[in-house]
N, CA and C atoms as a LAMMPS dump frame, in Angstrom:
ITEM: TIMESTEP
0
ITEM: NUMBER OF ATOMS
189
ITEM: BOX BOUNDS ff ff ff
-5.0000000000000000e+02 5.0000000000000000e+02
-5.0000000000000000e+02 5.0000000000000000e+02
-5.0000000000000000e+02 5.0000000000000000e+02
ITEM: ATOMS id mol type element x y z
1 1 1 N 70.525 292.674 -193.863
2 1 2 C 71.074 292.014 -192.696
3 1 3 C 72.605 292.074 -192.688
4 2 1 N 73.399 291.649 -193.714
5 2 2 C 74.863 291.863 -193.864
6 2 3 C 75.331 293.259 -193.527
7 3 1 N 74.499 294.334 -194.398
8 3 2 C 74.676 295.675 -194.135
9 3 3 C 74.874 295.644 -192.709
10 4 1 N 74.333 295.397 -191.669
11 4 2 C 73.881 295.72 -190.382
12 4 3 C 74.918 295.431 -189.358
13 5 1 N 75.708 293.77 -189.681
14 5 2 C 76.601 293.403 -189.186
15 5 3 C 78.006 294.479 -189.675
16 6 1 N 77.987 294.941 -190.965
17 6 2 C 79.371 295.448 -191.012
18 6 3 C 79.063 296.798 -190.208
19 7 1 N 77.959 297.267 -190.217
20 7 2 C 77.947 298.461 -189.234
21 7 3 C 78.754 298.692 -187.966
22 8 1 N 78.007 297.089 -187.582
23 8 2 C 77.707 297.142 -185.945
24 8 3 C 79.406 296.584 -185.568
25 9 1 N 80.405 296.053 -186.955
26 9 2 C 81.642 295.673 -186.482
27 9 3 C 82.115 297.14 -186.475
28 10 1 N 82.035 298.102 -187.945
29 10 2 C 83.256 299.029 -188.185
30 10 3 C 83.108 299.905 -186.706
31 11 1 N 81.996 300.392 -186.037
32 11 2 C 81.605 300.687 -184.761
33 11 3 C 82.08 300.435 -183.212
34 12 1 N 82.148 298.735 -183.427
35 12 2 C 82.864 297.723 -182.667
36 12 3 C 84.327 298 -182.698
37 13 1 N 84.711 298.112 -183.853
38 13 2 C 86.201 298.321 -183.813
39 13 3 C 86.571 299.886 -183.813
40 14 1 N 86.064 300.64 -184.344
41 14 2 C 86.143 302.282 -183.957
42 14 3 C 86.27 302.372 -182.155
43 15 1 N 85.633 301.85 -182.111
44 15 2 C 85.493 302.265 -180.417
45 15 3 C 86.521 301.234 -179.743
46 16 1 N 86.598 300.173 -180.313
47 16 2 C 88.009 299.354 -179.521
48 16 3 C 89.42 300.069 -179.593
49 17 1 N 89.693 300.812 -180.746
50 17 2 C 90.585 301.457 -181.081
51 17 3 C 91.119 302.978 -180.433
52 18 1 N 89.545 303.959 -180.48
53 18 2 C 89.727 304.348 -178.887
54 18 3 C 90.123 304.216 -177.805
55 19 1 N 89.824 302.692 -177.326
56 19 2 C 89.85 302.337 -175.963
57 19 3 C 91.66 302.171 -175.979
58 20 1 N 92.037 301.416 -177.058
59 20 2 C 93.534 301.598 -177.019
60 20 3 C 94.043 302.493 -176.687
61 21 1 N 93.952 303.648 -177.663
62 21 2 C 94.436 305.044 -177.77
63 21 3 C 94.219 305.56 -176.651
64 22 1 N 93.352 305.558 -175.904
65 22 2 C 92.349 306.441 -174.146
66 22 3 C 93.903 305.41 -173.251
67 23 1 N 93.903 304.233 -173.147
68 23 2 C 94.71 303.191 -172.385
69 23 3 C 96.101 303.467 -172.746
70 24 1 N 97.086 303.983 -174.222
71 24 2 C 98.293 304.098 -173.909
72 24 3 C 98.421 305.576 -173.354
73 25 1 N 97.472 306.347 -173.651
74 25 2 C 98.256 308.035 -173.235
75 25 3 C 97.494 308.068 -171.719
76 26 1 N 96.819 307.024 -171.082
77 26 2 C 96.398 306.846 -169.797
78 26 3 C 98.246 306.531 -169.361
79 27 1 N 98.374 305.365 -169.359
80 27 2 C 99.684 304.789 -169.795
81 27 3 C 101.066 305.746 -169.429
82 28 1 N 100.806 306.54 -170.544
83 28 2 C 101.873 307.453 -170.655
84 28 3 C 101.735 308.637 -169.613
85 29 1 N 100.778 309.238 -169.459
86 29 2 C 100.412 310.19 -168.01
87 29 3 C 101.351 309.817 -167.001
88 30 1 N 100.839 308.712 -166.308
89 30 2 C 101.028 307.485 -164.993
90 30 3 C 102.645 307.25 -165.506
91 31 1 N 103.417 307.127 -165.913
92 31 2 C 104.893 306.882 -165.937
93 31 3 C 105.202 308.389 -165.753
94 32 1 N 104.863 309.587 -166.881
95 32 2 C 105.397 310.729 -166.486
96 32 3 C 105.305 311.563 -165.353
97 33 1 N 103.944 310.953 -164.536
98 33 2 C 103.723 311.736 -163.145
99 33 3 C 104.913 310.166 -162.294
100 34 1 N 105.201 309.462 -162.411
101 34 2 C 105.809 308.448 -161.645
102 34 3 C 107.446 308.793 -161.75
103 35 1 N 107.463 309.775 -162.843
104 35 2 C 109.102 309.835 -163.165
105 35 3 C 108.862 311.699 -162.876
106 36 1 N 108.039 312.534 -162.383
107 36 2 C 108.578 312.978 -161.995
108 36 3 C 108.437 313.687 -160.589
109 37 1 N 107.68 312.65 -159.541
110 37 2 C 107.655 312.276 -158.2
111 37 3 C 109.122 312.003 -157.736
112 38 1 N 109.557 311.208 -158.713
113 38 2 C 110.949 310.625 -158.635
114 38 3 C 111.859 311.309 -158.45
115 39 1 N 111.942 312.066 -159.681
116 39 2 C 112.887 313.385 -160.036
117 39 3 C 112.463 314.753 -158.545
118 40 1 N 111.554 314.229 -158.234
119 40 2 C 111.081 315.712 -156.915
120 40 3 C 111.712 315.375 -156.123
121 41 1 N 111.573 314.164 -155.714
122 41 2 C 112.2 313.17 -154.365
123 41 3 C 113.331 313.617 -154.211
124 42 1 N 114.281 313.125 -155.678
125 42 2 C 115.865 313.126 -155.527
126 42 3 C 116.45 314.457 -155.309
127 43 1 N 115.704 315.345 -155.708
128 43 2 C 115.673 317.291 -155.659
129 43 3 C 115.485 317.397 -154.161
130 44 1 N 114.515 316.858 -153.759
131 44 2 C 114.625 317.166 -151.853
132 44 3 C 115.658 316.384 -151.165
133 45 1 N 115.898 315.37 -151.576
134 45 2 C 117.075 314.639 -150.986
135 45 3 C 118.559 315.086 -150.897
136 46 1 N 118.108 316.053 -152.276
137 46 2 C 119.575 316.15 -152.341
138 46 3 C 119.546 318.061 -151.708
139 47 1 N 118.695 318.497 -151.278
140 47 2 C 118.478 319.781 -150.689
141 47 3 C 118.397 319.309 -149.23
142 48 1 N 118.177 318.382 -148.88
143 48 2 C 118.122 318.08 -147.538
144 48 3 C 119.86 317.668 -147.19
145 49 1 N 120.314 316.753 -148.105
146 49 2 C 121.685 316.455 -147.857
147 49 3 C 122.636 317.86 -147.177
148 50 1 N 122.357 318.887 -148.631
149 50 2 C 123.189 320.168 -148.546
150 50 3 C 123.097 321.094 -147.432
151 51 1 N 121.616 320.92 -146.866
152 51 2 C 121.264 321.142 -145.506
153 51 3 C 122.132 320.862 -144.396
154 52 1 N 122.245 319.636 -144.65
155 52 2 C 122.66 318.515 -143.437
156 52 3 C 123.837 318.942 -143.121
157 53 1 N 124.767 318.802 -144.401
158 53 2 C 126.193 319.224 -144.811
159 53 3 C 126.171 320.334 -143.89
160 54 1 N 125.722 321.585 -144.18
161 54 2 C 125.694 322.718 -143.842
162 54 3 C 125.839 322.756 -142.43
163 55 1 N 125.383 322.006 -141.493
164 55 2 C 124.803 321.948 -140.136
165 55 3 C 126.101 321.406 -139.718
166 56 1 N 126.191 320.111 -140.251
167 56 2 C 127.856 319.804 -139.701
168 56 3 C 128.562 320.713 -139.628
169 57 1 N 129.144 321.379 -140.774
170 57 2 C 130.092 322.059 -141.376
171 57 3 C 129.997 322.981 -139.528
172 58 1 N 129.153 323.699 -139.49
173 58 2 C 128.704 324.846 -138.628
174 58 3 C 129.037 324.448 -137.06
175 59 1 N 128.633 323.07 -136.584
176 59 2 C 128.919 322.281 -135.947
177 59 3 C 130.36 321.808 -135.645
178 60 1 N 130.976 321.579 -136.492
179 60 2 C 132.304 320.8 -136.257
180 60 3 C 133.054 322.44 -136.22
181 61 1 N 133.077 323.865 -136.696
182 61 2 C 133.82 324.808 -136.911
183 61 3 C 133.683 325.291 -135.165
184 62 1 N 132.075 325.144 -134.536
185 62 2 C 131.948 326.105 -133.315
186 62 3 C 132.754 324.647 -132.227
187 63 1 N 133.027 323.371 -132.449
188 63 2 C 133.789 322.684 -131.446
189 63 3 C 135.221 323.376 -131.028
C-alpha cells in the first residue's frame, strides 16, 4: 500500500513539473511573438513616416 502511494506521488509530481515547464516556454513563445509584432509595427511606422516625408518633400518642391 505505501509502495503505491509513492508511485502515484513521484507520477503526480513528474507530470506537475511538466505542466510548469509546457506553461513557462508557453510563456516565453507569447512575449517573443508580442515583442516582435511590436518591433514589425515600429518597422512600418517608421516606413510609412519616410513615405510621408517623401510626399511632402515632392509636394512643397512642385509649389
Amino acid at each position: 500500500m505505501i509502495l503505491d502511494i509513492s508511485i502515484a506521488t513521484i507520477i503526480a509530481t513528474t507530470l506537475n513539473i511538466a505542466l510548469l515547464i509546457a506553461v513557462i516556454f508557453l510563456i516565453y513563445k507569447f512575449i517573443r511573438i508580442i515583442r516582435n509584432f511590436i518591433n514589425k509595427h515600429n518597422e512600418l511606422d517608421k516606413k510609412v513616416d519616410a513615405i510621408l516625408n517623401k510626399l511632402d518633400n515632392k509636394n512643397n518642391n512642385s509649389i
